[in-house]
C-alpha positions in Angstrom: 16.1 123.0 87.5 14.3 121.4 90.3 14.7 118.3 92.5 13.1 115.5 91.7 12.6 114.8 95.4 9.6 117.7 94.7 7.7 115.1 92.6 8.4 111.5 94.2 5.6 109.3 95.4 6.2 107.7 99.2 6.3 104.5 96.7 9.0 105.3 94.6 11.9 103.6 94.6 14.1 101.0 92.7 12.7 97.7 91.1 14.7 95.1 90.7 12.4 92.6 90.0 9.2 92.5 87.7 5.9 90.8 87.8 4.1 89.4 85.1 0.6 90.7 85.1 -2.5 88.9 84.3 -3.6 87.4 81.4 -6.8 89.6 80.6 -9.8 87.2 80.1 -10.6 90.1 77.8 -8.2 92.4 75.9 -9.4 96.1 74.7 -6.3 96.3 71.6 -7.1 100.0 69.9 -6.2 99.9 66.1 -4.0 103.1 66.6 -1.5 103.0 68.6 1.0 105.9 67.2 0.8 109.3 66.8 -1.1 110.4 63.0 -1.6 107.0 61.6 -4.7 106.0 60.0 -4.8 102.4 60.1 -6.3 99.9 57.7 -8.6 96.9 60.1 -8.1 93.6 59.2 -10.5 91.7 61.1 -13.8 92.1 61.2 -16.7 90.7 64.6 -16.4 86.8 65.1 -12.9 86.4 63.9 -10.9 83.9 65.8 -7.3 85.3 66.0 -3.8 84.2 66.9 -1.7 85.9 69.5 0.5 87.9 67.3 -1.4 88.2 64.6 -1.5 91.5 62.9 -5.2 93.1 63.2 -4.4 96.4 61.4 -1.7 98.3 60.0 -0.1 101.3 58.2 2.2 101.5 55.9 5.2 102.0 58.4 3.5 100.2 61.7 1.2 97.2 62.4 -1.1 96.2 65.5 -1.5 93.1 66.6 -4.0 90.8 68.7 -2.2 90.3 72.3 -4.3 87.0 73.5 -5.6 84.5 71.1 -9.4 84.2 70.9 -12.4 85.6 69.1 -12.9 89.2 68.4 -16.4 89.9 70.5 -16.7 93.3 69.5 -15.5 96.3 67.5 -16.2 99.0 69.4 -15.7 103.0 70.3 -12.9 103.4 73.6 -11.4 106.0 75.4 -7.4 105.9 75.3 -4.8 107.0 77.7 -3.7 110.2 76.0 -7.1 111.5 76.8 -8.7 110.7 73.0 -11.1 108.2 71.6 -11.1 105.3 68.8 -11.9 101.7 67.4 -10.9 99.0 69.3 -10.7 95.3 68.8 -12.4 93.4 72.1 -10.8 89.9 71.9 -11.9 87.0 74.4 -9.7 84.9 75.4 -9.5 81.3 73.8 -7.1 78.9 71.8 -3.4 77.9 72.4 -0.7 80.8 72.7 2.0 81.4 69.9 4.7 83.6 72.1 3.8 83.7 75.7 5.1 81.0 77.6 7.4 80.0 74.9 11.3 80.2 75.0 12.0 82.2 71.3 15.5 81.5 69.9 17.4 84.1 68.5 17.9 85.4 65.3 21.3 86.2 63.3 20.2 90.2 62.7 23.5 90.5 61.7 22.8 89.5 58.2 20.0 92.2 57.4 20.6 95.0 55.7 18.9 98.1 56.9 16.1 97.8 54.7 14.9 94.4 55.8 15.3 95.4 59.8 13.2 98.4 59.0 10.6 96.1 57.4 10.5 93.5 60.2 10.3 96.5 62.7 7.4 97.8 60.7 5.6 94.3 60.6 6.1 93.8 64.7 4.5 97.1 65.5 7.4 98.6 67.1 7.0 102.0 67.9 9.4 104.7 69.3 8.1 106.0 73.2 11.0 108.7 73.5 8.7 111.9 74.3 5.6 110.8 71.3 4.2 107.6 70.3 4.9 107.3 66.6 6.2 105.1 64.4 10.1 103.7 64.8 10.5 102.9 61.3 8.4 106.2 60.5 11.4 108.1 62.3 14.1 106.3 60.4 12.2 106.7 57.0 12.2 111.0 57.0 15.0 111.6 58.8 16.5 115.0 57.7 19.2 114.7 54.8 21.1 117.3 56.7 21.4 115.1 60.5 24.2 114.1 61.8 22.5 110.0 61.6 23.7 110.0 65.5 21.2 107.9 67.4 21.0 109.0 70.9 19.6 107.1 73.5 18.0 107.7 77.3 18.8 105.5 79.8 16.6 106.9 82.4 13.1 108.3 82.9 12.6 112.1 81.9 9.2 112.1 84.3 11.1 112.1 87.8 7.7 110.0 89.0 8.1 107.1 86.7 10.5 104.4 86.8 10.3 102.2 84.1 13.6 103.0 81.9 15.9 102.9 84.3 14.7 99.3 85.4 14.8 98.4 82.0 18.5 100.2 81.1 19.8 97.7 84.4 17.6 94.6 84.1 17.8 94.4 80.2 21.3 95.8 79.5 22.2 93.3 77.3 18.9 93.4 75.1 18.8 97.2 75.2 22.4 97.0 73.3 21.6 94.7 70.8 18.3 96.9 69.9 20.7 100.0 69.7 22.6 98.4 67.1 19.6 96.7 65.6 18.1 100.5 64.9 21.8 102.2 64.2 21.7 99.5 61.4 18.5 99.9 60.3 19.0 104.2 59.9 22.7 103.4 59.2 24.3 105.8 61.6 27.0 107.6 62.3 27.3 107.2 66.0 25.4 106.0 68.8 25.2 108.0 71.7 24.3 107.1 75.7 23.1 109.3 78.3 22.7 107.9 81.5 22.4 109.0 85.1 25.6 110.1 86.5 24.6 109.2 89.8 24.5 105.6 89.0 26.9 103.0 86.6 26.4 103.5 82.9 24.7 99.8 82.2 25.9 99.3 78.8 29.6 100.4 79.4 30.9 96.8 78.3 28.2 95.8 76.1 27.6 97.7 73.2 31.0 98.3 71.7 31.1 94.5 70.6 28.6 94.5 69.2 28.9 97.2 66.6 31.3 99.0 64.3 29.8 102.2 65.0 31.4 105.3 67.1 29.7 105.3 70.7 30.1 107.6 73.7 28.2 107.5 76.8 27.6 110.7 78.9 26.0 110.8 82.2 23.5 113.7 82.9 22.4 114.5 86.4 19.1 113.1 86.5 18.5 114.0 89.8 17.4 117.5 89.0 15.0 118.0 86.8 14.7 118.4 83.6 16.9 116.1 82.7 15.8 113.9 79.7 14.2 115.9 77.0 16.0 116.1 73.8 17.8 120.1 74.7 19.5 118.2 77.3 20.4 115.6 76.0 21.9 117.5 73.0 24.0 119.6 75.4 25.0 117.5 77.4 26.3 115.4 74.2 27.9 118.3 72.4 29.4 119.4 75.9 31.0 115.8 76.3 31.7 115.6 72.2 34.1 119.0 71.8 35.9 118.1 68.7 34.6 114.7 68.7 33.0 114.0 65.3 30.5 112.9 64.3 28.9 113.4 68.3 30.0 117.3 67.7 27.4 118.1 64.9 24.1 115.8 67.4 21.1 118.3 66.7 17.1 118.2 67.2 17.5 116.3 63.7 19.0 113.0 64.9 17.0 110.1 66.3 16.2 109.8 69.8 15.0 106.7 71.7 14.5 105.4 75.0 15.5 102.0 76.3 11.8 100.7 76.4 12.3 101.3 72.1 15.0 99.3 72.2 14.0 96.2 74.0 10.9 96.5 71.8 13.4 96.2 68.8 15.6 93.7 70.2 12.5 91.4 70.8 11.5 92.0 67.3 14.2 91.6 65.1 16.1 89.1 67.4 12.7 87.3 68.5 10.8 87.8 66.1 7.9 88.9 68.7 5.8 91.2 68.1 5.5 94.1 70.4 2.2 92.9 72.2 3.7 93.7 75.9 4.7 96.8 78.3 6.9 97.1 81.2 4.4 99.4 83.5 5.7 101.3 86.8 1.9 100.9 88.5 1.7 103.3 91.6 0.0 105.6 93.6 -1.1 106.5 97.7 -4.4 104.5 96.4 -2.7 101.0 95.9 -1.7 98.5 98.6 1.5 97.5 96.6 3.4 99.3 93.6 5.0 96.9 91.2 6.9 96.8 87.7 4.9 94.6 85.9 4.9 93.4 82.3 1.5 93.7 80.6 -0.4 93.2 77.2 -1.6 95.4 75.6 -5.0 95.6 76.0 -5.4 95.1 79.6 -7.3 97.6 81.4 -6.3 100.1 84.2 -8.7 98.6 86.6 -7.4 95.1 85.9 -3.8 96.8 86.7 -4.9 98.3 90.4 -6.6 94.8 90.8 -3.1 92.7 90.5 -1.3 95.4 92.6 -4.1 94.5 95.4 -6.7 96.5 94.8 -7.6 100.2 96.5 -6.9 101.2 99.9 -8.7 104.3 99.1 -10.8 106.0 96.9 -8.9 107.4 93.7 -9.6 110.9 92.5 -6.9 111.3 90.0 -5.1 108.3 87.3 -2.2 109.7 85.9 -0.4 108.3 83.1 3.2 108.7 82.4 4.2 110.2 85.2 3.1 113.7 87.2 4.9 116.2 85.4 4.8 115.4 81.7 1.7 112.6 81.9 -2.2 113.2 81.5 -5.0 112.5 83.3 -7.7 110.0 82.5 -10.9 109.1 85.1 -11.8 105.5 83.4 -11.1 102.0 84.8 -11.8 100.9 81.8 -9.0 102.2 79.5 -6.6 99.8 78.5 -3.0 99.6 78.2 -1.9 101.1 75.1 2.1 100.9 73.3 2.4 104.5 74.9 2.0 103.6 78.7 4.8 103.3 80.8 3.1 104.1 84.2 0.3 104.2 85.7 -0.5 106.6 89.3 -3.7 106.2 91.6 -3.9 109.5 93.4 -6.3 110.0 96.5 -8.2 113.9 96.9 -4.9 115.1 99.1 -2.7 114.8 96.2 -5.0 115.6 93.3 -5.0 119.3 92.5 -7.9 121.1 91.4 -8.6 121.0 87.9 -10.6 124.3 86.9 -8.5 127.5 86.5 -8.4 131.2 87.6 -7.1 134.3 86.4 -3.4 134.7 86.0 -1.7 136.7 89.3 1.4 137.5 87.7 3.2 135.9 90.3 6.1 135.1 87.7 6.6 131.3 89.0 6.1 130.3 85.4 8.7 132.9 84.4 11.4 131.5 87.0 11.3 127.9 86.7 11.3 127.9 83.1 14.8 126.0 82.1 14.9 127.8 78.8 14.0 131.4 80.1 10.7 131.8 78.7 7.5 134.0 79.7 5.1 131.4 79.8 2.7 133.5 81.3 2.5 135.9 77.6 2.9 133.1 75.6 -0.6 132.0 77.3 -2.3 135.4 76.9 -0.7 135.7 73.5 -2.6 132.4 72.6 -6.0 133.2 74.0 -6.3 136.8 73.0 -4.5 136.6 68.9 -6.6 139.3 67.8 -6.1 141.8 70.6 -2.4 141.2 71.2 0.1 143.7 71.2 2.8 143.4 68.4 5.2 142.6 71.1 3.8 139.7 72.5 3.1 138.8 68.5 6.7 138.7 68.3 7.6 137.1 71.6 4.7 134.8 70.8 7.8 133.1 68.4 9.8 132.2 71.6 7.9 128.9 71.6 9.7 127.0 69.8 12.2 126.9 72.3 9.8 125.3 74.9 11.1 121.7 75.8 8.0 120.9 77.2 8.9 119.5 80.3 5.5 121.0 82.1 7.2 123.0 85.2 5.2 126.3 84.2 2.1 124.4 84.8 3.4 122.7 88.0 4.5 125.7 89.7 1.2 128.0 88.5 -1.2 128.4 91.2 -3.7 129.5 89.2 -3.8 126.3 87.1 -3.4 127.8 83.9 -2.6 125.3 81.5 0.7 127.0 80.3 2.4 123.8 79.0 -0.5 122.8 77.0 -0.6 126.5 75.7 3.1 125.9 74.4 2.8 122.5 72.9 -0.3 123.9 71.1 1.6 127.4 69.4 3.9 124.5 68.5 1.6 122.0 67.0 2.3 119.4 69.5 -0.4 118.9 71.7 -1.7 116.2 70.0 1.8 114.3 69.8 2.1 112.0 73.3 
């Protein structure tokens, strides 16, 4: 494990306040907005739209317009994970259903699990713990064999971004209720917290009224890193649970969520609002102020770095979702997507070079790794299959036990793209 003082901007700090970002004159809303869906379009060029209304869907997740107005354009866009596809461009026009409005609250206690899984499906509401995929998806195909514990992070797992743990302390309340909203809905066995030790668990007095449900809390030491990827968080929950059923049998099985997943849920199924919004921790050296600020979806990263006061100087590097585990995009022009949860202007001095060279065999990769992996042969495993001895063949296996927290390729100086090499013997690559 490493500090996370290693990967800290000069910005980074603790928000206790958030700003509302601009209402985009123009809002870029991509049909798909989870991981593997293939969505059906419901609107078509010259539509006038509602805010909230549902634009396209799956069967197990929906999109919907985030500003009122006519739909200009249908059109081809590049999206924060680095891929391309159909978005809706929507001008702004006509009266607003949700922002602005005061929404009264909802008696979820009377749903069954079925009809909070419906109303989670119809509001979009997706689940942002490591992937961007469908919540109700996650509760549908759910092993037979889990434990049904729902385990929750209270705190960010890239030591760069910010934006759980603001939203753990300034929506504690709300971030209860949508725990027991989604225990409900997958009806489980437990609920489980993990917070940062080195601060007050924010739900300590909250969620136990409101739900029949064992809960524990654990905190983790979040100041090293990793911290919040699903290994840890299942050992630091078995280590706290010894004999504790059902928190003794928490596996890779279970469902784990983030606190941005369950204000989304609380705001659905207690709102009924949609999920057309995003908490964003925007930062970077570039920026002349860093901000929390609560977006629609839609809005672009240039209209972002505009509200935070523009550049200071030039930007050779946007990351999103943090330094370690995020990716890098180059456009202005992408928009805000239900997977962002920061945004990062880097100048030249801190944006590594991007081409790579031959591997030195310095063993970095092999010494940070928190699960004790060879990075380095996994990687020459990968790119030379057919010439591979049947020892790497066979340590070639070992991936599965990569968490993918990213270290290998901080630490490499070569800038082999060891992490990427993992996620893609696992079939992940494509999963953020």
């Amino acid at each position: 494990m490493v500090s996370v003082s290693d990967f800290v901007s000069e910005d980074n700090g603790t928000f206790s306040l958030t700003v509302n970002g601009f209402v985009p004159r123009t809002a870029l809303v991509p049909f798909v907005q989870e991981r593997g869906s293939q969505p059906d379009v419901l609107v078509k060029v010259g539509d006038r739209v509602l805010e909230g209304q549902t634009i396209a869907q799956t069967d197990s997740c929906s999109v919907q317009a985030t500003i009122p107005g006519i739909v200009e354009d249908i059109l081809i866009t590049h999206f924060p994970n680095g891929k391309q596809g159909n978005a809706a461009k929507i001008n702004l026009g006509g009266s607003f259903s949700y922002t602005g409005k005061k929404q009264a609250e909802i008696d979820w206690q009377k749903y069954d699990a079925s009809t909070i899984q419906q109303i989670l499906t119809e509001k979009g509401v997706v689940n942002t713990f490591s992937k961007c995929q469908s919540l109700t998806g996650q509760i549908k195909s759910l092993h037979p064999k889990s434990a049904r514990i729902l385990a929750v992070r209270l705190f960010d797992d890239d030591p760069a971004r910010v934006t759980e743990s603001f939203i753990s302390a300034k929506f504690s309340h709300q971030v209860a209720v949508g725990a027991a909203v989604v225990a409900r809905a997958m009806s489980a066995n437990g609920i489980a917290f993990v917070y940062d030790s080195a601060k007050e668990n924010p739900l300590a007095a909250e969620i136990e009224k409101l739900t029949s449900v064992p809960v524990m809390a654990c905190g983790i030491n979040a100041g090293k890193y990793p911290a919040g990827f699903m290994h840890q968080l299942v050992s630091e929950i078995k280590r706290n649970a010894t004999d504790k059923k059902p928190f003794d049998a928490i596996g890779n099985r279970d469902l784990f969520v983030d606190s941005a997943t369950l204000l989304a849920a609380f705001n659905a199924v207690v709102l009924s609002v949609p999920l057309m919004e995003r908490y964003v921790h925007v930062t970077g050296d570039c920026l002349n102020a860093a901000a929390i600020m609560k977006v629609k979806i839609g809005t672009t990263l240039g209209d972002l770095a505009t509200q935070c006061g523009g550049f200071k100087r030039s930007v050779a590097k946007i990351i999103i979702n943090g330094i370690v585990t995020g990716a890098a995009v180059s456009n202005l022009s992408i928009p805000v997507t239900k997977m962002v949860k920061s945004v990062s202007f880097l100048p030249a001095k801190k944006a590594r070079k991007q081409y790579d060279e031959k591997c030195v065999r310095c063993g970095a990769c092999r010494k940070i790794c928190p699960v004790g992996l060879y990075p380095d042969i996994l990687y020459r495993t990968f790119i030379h299959k057919n010439n591979a001895t049947d020892l790497e063949k066979n340590y070639a296996a070992t991936h599965i036990l990569c968490t993918g927290c990213g270290l290998c390729s901080a630490v490499c100086p070569s800038r082999i793209p060891l992490a990427e090499t993992a996620a893609l013997l696992k079939g992940t690559a494509d999963e953020k």
